[in-house]
C-alpha positions in Angstrom: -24.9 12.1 44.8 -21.3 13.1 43.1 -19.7 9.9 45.2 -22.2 8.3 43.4 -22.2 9.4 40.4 -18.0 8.2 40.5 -19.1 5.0 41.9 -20.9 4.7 38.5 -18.5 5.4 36.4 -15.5 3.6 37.6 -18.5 0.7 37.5 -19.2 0.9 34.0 -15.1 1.7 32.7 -14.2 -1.9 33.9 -17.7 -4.1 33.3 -18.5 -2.6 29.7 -15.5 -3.6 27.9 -16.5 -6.6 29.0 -19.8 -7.1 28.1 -19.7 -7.3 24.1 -19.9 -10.7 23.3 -16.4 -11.7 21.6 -16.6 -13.1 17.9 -14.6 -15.8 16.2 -11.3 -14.4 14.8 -10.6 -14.5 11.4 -7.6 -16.5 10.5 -5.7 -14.3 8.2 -2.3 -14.0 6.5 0.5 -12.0 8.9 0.7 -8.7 7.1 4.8 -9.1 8.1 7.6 -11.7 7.3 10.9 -12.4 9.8 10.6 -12.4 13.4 8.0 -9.3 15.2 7.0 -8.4 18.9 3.9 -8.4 19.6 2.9 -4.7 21.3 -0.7 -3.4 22.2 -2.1 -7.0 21.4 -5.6 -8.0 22.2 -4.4 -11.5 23.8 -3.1 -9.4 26.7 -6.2 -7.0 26.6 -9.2 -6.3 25.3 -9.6 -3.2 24.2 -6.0 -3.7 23.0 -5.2 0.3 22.9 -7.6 0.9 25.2 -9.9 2.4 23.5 -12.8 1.0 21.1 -13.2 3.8 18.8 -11.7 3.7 14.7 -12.1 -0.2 15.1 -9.2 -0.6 16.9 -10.9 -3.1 19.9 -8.7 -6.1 18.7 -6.0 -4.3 16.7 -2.5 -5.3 17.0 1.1 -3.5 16.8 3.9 -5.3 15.7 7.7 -4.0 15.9 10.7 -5.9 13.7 13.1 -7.5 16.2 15.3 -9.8 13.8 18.4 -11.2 14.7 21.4 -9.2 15.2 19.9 -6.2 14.4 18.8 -4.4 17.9 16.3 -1.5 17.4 17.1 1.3 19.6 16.4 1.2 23.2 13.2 4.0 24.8 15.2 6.4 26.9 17.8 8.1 24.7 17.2 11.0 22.8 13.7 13.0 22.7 13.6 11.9 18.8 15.6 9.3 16.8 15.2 9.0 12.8 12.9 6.2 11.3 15.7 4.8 9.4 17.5 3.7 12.9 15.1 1.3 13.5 14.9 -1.9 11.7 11.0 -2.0 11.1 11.3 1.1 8.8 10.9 0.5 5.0 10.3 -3.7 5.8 7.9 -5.1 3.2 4.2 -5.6 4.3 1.4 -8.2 3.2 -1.9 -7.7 2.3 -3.9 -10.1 5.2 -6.5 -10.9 3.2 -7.5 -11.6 -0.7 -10.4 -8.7 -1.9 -10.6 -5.5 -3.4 -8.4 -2.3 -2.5 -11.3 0.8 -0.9 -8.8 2.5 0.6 -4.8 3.3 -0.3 -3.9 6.3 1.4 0.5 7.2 1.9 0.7 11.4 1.3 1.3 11.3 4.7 5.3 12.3 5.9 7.2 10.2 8.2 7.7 11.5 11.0 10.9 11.0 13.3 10.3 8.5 16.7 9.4 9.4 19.9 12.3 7.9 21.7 11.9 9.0 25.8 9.4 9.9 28.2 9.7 13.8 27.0 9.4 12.6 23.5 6.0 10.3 24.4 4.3 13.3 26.3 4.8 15.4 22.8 3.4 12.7 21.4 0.2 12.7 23.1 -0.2 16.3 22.8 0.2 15.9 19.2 -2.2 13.1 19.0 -4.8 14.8 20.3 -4.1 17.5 17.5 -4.4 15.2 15.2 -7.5 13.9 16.1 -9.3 17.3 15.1 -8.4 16.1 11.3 -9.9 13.0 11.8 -8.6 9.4 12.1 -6.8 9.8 8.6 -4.2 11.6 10.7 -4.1 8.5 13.1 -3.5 5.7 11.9 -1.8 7.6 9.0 -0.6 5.7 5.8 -3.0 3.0 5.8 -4.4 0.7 3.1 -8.1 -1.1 3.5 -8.9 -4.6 1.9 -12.8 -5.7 2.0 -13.3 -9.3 1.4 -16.2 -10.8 0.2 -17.8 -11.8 3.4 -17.9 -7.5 4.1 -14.5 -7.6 6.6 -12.6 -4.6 6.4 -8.3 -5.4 6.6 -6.6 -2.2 7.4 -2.7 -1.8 8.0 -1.4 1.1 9.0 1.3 3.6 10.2 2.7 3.1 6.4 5.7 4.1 4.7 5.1 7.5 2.8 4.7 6.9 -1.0 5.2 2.7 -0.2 1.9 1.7 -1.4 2.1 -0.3 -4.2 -1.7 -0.7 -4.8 -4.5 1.5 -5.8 -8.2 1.6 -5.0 -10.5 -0.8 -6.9 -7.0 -3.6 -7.7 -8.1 -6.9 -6.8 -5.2 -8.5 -4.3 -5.0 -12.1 -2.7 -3.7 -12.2 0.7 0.3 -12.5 0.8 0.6 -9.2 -1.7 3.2 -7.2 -0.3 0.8 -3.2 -0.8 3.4 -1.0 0.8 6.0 -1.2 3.8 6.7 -0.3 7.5 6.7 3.2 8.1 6.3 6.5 11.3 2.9 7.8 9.9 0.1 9.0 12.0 0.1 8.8 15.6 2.8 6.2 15.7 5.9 7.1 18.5 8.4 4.2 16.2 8.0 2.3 13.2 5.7 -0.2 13.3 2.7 -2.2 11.5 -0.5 -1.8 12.9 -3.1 -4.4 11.6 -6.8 -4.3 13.0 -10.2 -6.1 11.0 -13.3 -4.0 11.0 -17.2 -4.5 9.9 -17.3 -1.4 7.9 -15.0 0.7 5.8 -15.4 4.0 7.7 -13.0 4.3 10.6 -15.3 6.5 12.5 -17.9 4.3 12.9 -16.4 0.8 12.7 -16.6 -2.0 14.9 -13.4 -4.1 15.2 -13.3 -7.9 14.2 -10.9 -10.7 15.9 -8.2 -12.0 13.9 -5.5 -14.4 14.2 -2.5 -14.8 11.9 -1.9 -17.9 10.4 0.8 -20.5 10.7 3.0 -18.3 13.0 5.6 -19.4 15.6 5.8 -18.3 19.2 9.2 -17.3 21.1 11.3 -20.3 20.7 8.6 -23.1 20.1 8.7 -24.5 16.6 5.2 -25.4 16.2 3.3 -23.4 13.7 0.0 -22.0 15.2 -2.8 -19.8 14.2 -2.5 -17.1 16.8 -1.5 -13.4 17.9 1.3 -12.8 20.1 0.8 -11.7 23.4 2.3 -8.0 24.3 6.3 -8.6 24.2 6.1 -12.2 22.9 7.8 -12.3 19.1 6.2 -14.2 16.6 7.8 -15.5 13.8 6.4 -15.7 9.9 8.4 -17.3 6.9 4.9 -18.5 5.4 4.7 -18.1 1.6 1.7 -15.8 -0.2 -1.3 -17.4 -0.3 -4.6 -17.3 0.2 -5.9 -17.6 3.1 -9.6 -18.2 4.9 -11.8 -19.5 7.2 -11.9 -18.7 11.0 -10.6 -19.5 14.2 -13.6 -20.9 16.8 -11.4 -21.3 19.8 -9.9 -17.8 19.9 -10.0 -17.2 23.3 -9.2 -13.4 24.0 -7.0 -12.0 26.9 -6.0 -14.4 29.8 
């Protein structure tokens, strides 16, 4: 009975992720400008962090990797400062044009988690965090809700970045705050996710793509995500931005 009982669940951990039917993605404005690599991304894998819970199912990380400016390589020191990398303090965009229900950046900035010693703390504390809730996770964050009822939510924000408030109407392309180490976040980064509801607790995530992007090296502007460790490029002016993308495929 316990044999099968494991049978079971190793059963259900590798069909059920698979078994909610995939929505169109949203086409939405890149909440970043300059070149980004694509980390965690929901091209690659679906749940993209592994987990479904706080609306993170198609969520994406992105980490600033511009030209001649290397960010610091995993395996030094246990903990590195924020400022040493060069995601920290870059501006970021609102994705989409609606009204401001959540603006949230009390939260400190915490110092990266730069080798495997430094990850393993990281994970302890995480799961520390969680007992305050998913505010403490995702950290600095701000929350757009469109008028077709999608929830935009960046986070892992710079402490006292935010440059909107809740009820401000915004149109996608506002720069509301930049790149910061809040939450539950091991280096600077953006994380961008689309959810059905406001509340993180019991959201659902929405896929998205971001528009007019390139890929790598290819010059062609597409509506797309980056696949984990493919950079993505974004020099597109604010705008606003709609519609959605039928033909978003999902992880290969």
């Amino acid at each position: 009975m316990a044999v099968l009982v494991v049978v079971m669940c190793v059963l259900l951990s590798v069909l059920v992720p698979r078994w909610p039917a995939t929505p169109p993605g949203q086409v939405v404005h890149p909440p970043v400008q300059g070149r980004w690599l694509g980390m965690n991304s929901p091209v690659s894998k679906v749940p993209s962090h592994g987990v479904r819970v706080y609306g993170q199912t198609y969520a994406i990380d992105l980490v600033h990797d511009p030209d001649g400016t290397p960010r610091p390589t995993f395996g030094g020191p246990i903990v590195r400062a924020a400022h040493e990398y060069p995601a920290f303090g870059q501006p970021v965009f609102a994705m989409v044009t609606g009204t401001v229900v959540r603006a949230s950046d009390w939260r400190r900035d915490h110092r990266a988690r730069s080798n495997w010693f430094g990850l393993i703390y990281l994970m302890v504390e995480g799961a520390v965090r969680e007992i305050g809730g998913p505010g403490f996770i995702v950290g600095n964050h701000v929350t757009i809700r469109t008028d077709d009822s999608v929830y935009a939510t960046i986070a892992h924000l710079q402490r006292r970045s935010i440059t909107v408030q809740v009820g401000d109407r915004v149109t996608a392309g506002t720069r509301i705050g930049a790149c910061g180490n809040s939450g539950n976040s091991s280096e600077p980064h953006v994380h961008a996710q689309l959810m059905d509801r406001m509340a993180l607790w019991t959201a659902q995530g929405v896929p998205m793509v971001f528009a007019d992007i390139t890929l790598d090296t290819n010059p062609e502007k597409v509506d797309a995500l980056p696949k984990n460790e493919q950079r993505m490029t974004s020099s597109i002016v604010p705008q606003q931005i709609g519609g959605h993308c039928d033909d978003w495929i999902g992880p290969e």
